[in-house]
KOLKOL-256152 format. One line per field, with one value per residue: x, y, z of N, C-alpha, C in turn. Coordinates in pm, whole numbers. Example, Ala and Ser with C-alpha at 12.3 -4.5 7.8 and 13.67 -1.06 7.14 Angstrom:
n_east = (1319 1285)
n_north = (-569 -225)
n_up = (780 708)
ca_east = (1230 1367)
ca_north = (-450 -106)
ca_up = (780 714)
c_east = (1320 1290)
c_north = (-330 3)
c_up = (780 787)
END
This chain:
n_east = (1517 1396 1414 1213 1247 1198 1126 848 893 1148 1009 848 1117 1161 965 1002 1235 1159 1013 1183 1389 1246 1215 1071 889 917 832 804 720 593 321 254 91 -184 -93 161 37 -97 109 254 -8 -15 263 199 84 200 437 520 411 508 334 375 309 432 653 702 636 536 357 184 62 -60 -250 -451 -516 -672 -927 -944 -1086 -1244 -1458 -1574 -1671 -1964 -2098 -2082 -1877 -1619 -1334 -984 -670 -354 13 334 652 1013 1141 1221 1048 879 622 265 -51 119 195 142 -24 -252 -335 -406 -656 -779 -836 -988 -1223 -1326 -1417 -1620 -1787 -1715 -1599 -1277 -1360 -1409 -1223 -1010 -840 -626 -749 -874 -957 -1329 -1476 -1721 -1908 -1828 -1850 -2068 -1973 -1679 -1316 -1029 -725 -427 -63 243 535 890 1234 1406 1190 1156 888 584 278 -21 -349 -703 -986 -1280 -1550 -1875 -1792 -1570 -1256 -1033 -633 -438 -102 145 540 825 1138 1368 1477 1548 1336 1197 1297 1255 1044 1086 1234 1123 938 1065 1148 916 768 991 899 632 342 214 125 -105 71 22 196 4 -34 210 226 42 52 287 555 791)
n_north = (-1706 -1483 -1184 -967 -682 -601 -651 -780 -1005 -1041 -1142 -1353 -1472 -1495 -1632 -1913 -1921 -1946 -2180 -2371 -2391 -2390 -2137 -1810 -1572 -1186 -955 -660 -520 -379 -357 -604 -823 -1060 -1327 -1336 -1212 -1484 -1691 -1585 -1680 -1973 -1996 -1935 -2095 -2285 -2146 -1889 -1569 -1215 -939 -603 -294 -58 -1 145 257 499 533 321 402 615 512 372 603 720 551 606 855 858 710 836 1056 1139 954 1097 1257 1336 1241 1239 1121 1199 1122 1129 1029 970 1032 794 634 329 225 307 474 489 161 206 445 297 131 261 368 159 121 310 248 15 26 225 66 -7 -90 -96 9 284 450 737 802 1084 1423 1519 1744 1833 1687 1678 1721 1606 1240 1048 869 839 832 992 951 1055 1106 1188 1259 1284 1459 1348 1207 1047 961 1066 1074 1187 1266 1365 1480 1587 1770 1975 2295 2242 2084 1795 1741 1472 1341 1161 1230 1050 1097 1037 648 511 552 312 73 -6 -95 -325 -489 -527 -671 -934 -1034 -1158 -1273 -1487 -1659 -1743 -1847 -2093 -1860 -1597 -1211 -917 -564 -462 -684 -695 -517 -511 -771 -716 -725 -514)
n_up = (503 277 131 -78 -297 -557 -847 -1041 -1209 -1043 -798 -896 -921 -611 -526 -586 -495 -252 -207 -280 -99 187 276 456 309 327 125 -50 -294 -615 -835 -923 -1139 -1189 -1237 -1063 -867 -794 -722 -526 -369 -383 -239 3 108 211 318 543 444 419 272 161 83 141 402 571 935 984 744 778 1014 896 710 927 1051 856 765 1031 1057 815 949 1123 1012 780 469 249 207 38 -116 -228 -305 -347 -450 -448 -588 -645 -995 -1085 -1021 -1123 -1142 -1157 -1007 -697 -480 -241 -225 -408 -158 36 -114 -164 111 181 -12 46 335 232 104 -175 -541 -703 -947 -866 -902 -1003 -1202 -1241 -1387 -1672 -1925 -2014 -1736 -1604 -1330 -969 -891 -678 -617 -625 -638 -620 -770 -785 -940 -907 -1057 -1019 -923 -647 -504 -226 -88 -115 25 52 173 113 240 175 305 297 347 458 494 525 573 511 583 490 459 377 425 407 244 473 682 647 682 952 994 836 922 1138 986 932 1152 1240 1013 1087 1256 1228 1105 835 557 429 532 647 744 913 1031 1210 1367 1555 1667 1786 1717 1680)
ca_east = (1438 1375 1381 1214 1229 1290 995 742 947 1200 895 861 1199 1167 863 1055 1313 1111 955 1312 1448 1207 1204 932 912 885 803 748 734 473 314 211 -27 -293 -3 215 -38 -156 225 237 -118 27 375 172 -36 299 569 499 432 442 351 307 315 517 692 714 536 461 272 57 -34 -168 -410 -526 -565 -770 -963 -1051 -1145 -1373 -1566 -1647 -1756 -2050 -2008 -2053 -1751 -1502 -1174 -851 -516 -231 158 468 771 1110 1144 1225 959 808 442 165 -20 203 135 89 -172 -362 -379 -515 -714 -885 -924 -1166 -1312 -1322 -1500 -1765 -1847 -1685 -1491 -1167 -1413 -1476 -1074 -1034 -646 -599 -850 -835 -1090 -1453 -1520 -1811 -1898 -1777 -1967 -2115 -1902 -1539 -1221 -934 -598 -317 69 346 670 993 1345 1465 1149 1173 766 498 103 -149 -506 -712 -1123 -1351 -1705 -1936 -1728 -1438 -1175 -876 -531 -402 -37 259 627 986 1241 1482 1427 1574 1209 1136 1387 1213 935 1136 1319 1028 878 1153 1155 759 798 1053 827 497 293 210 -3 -53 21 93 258 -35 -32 332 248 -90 136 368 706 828)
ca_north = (-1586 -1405 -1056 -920 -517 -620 -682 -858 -1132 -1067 -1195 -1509 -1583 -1543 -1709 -2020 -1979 -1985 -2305 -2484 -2391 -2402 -1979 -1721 -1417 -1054 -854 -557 -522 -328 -354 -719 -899 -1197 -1396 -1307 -1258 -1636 -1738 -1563 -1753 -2043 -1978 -1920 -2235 -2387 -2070 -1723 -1441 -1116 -827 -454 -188 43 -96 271 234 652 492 224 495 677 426 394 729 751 504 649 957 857 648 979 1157 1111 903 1223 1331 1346 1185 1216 1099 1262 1065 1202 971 1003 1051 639 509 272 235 473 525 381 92 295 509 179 84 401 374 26 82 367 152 -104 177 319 -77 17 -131 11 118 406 535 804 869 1218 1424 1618 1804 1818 1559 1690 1713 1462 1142 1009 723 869 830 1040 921 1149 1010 1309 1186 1399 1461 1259 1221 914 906 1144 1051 1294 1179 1487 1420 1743 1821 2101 2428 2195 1927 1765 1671 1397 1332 1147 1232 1017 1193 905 499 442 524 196 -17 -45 -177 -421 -539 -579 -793 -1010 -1114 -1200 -1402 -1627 -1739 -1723 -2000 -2055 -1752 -1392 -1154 -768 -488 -423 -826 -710 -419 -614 -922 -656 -728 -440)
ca_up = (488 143 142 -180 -296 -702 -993 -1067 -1260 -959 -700 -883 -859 -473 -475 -629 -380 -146 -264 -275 49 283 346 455 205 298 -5 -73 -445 -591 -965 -932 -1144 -1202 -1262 -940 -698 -802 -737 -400 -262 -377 -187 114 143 236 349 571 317 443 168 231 -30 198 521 655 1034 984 635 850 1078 803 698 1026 1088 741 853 1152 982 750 1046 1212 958 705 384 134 231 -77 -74 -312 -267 -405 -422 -498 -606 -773 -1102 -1136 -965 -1234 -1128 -1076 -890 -614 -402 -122 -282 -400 -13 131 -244 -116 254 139 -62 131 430 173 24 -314 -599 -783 -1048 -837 -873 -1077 -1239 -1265 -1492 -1817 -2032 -1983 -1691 -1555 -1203 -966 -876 -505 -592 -687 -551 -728 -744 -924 -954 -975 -1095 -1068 -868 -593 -374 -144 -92 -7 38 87 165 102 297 156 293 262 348 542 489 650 524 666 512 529 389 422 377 342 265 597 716 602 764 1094 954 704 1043 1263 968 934 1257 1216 970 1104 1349 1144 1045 658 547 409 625 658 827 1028 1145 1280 1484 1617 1721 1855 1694 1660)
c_east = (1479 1296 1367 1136 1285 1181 922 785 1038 1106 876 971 1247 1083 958 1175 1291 1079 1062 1361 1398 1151 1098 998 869 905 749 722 612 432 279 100 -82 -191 90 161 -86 -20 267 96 -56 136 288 74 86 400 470 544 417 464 309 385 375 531 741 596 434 307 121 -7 -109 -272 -478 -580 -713 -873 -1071 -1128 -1276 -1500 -1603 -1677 -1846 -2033 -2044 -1936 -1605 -1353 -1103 -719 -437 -97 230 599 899 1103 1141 1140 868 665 367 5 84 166 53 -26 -281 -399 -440 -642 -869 -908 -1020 -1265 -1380 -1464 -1638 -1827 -1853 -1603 -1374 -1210 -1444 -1327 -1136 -850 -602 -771 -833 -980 -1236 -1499 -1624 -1782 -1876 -1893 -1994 -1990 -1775 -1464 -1106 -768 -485 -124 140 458 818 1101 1391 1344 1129 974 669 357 49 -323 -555 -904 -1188 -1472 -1748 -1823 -1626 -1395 -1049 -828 -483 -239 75 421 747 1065 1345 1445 1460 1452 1113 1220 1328 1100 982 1162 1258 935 961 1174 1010 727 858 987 689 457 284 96 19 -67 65 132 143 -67 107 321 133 -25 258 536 808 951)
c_north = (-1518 -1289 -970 -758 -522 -562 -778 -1005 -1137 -1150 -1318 -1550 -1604 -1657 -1887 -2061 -1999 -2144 -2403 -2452 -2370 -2236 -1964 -1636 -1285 -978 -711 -428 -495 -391 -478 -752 -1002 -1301 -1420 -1329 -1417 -1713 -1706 -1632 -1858 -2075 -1981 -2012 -2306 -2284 -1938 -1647 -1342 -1010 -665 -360 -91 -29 53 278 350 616 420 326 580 616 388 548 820 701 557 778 945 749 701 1072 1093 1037 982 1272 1270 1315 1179 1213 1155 1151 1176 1136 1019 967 927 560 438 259 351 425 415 243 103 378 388 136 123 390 195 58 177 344 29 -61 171 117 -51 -67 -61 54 305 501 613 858 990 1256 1523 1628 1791 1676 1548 1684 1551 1399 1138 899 683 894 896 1007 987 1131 1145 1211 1315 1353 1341 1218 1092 865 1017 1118 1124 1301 1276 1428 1542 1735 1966 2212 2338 2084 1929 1685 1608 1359 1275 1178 1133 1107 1153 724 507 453 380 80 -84 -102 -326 -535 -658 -731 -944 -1082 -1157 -1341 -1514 -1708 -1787 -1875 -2021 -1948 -1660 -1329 -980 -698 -481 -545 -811 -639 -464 -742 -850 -712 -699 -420)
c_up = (358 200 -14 -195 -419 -781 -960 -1087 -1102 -811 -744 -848 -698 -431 -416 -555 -266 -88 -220 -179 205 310 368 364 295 134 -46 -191 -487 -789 -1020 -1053 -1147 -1151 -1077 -831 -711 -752 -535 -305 -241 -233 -25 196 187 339 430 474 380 328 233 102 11 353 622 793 1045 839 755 957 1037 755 829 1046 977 762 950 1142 967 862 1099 1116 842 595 276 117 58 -63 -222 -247 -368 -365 -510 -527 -664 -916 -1229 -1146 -1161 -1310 -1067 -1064 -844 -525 -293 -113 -305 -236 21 42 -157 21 268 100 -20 225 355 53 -148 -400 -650 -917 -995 -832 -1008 -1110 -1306 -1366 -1576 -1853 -1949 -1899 -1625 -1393 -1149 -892 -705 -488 -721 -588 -647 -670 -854 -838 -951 -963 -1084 -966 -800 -484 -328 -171 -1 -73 67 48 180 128 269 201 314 391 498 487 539 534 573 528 574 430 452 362 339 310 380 666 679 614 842 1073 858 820 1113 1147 883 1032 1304 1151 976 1260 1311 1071 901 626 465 497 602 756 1014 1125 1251 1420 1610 1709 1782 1864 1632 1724)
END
């Protein structure tokens, strides 16, 4: 079992150990591209991959809960996400934001042309078919999401904060012991809590 929480370059070299010793991967390494994710399909035509952009179970209940939101209410309804990281984090938005970012998109039959990364100066009013995503960077903050749903004269916050990594243990745990039973595949957090091995 390979447990990766590195880089990008650090993800191939799990991949590759994966490759040579038989392992499954958990990963949860964010900032991927072309390159990587082509390295991880690969890896998984042969090895259990599980990836998740946050392994926090309070996280996966937030995309469900978003989710279930926007399926009860109209699709006018206006959505921005807000994150909040420490001061280190590398990438922005976060992974976690891209998730919630696609399963809206996903919802309203959109692409990631419809994100929107913060906004400056004259941007005019906003579109039918905008999603706003804005990054803050600063102190020590572990990880806070805030999915923000606006329609005419109401909207709901739906939000999650950690307050420590160890919120992301129990999810690391549960998919560690997933994968070592797991056939060859991709899979994610929410295949863990679904397969109930937690």
């Amino acid at each position: 079992m390979v447990v990766d929480f590195s880089s990008p370059e650090g993800t191939l070299a799990a991949c590759r150990l994966c490759e040579d010793s038989g392992a499954a991967l958990v990963t949860g390494t964010t900032g991927l591209g072309e390159s990587h994710e082509a390295a991880l399909a690969r890896l998984a035509e042969r090895r259990a991959v599980l990836r998740s952009a946050n392994f926090s179970l309070g996280v996966l209940a937030l995309r469900r809960a978003v989710r279930a939101a926007l399926a009860s209410l109209p699709p006018g309804w206006d959505v921005e996400i807000v994150e909040r990281h420490h001061r280190g984090k590398a990438d922005a938005p976060s992974g976690t934001a891209l998730a919630l970012a696609r399963d809206v998109t996903g919802l309203r039959g959109w692409t990631d042309d419809a994100f929107r990364h913060g906004r400056a100066g004259h941007t005019g009013a906003r579109t039918d078919h905008e999603l706003g995503l804005h990054a803050v960077r600063g102190g020590t903050w572990v990880g806070d999401h805030t999915v923000l749903i606006a329609g005419e004269g109401e909207w709901l916050e739906l939000r999650h904060v950690a307050q420590d990594r160890s919120a992301f243990a129990h999810g690391v745990l549960a998919a560690v012991r997933f994968v070592a039973r797991a056939a060859p595949g991709i899979y994610h957090l929410e295949d863990v809590v679904t397969g109930s091995h937690i």
